[in-house]
matplotlib code that plots the C-alpha trace (Angstrom):
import matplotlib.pyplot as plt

x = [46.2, 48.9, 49.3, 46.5, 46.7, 46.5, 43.7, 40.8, 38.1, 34.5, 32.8, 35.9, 37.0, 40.8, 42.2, 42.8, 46.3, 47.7, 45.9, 42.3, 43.1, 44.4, 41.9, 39.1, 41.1, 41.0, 37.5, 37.3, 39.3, 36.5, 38.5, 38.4, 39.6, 40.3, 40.6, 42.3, 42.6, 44.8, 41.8, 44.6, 44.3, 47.3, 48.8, 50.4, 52.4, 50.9, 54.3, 55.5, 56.5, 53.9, 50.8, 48.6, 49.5, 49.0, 45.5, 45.0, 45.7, 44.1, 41.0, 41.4, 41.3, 38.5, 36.6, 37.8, 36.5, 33.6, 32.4, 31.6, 29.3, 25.3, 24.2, 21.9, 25.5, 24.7, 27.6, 28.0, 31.7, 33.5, 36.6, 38.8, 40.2, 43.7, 45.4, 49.3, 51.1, 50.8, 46.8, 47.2, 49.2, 46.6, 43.3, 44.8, 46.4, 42.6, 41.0, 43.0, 42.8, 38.6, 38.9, 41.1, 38.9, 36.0, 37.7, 39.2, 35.9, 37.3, 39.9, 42.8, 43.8, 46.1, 47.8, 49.4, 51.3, 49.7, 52.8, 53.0, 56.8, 56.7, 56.2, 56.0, 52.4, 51.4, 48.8, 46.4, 44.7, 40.7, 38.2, 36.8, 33.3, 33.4, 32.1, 33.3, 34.2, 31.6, 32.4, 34.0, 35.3]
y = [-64.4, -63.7, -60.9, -58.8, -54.9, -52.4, -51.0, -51.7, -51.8, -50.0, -51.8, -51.7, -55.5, -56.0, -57.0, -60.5, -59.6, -57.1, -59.3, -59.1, -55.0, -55.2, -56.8, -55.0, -51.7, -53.0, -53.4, -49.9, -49.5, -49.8, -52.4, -56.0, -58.4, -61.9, -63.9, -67.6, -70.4, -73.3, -76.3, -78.9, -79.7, -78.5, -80.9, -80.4, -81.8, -81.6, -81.6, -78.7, -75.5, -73.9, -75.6, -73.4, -70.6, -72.6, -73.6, -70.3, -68.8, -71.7, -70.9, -67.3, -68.1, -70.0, -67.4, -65.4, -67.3, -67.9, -64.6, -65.1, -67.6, -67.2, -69.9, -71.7, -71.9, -68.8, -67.5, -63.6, -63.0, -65.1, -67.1, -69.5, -72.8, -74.3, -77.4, -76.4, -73.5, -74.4, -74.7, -71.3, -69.8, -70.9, -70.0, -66.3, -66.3, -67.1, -64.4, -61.7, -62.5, -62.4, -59.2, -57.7, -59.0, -57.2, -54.4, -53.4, -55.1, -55.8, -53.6, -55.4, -59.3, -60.2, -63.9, -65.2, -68.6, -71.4, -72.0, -68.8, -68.6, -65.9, -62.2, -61.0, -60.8, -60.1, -57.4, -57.2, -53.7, -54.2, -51.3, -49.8, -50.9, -48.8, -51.9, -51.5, -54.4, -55.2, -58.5, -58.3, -61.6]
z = [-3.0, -0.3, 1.6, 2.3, 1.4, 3.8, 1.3, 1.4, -0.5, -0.4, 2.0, 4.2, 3.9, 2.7, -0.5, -0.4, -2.5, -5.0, -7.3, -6.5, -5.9, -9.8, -11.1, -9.4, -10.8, -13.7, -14.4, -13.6, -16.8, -19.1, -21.1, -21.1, -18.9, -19.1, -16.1, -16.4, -13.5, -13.7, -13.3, -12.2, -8.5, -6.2, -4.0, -0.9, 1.6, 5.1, 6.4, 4.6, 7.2, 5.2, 4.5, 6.5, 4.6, 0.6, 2.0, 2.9, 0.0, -2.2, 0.0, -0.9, -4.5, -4.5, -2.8, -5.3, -8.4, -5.8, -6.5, -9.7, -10.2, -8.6, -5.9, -9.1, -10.9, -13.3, -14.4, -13.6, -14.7, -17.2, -16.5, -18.1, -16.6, -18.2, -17.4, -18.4, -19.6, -23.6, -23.0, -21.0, -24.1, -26.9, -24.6, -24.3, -28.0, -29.1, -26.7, -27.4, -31.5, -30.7, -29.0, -31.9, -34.6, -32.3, -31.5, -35.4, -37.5, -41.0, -41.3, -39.9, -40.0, -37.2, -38.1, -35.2, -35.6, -33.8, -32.3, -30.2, -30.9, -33.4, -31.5, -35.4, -36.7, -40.5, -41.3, -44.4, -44.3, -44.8, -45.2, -41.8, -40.8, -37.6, -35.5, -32.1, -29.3, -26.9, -25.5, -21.8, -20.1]

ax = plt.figure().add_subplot(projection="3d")
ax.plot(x, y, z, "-o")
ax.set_aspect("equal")
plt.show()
């Protein structure tokens, strides 16, 4: 959440970043979207030339995430948190398997090695039940 757009969006504020402006096209996509947050806390150093603009942008993001949680603490758009890049790497390995398995019903098995290192994936054809996905995060 850096540099604000020159975009804007429909009640005339800026984009925060190209990142909020893809994700909000995004969801215009009619696909899923999975949204992840690193949960571990960023440190700074206060005399770094630029620690105004981290805690801007850290502020940024967490009006960001903000956004998606009700006053009561209601969840209104689902997120993940992750606490390194291997817990990052399973969370997304798992989501995208669920929206597969969703998405293709029975007819396709998608086994992905739990170690991630393998781009190869083996198929076993199933009959078609015509289910369709229906779960957005």
């Amino acid at each position: 959440m850096s540099t604000p757009l020159m975009k804007k969006k429909a009640d005339g504020t800026p984009y925060f970043s190209r990142t909020e402006w893809e994700f909000e096209n995004a969801l215009h996509g009619n696909r899923p979207v999975l949204l992840y947050r690193r949960s571990d806390d960023v440190l700074f150093n206060p005399r770094d030339p630029l620690f105004q603009s981290k805690l801007t942008q850290l502020r940024r993001v967490d009006e960001f995430f903000a956004r998606f949680t009700e006053k009561g603490g209601a969840s209104l758009r689902a997120h993940a948190g992750y606490a390194n890049t291997g817990e990052l790497l399973t969370r997304v390995r798992q989501d995208v398997e669920h929206y597969l398995s969703e998405l293709l019903g029975d007819r396709m098995t998608v086994k992905v090695p739990a170690s991630g290192k393998s781009a190869e994936s083996h198929r076993q054809r199933k009959p078609a039940t015509g289910r369709r996905a229906s779960r957005h995060l």
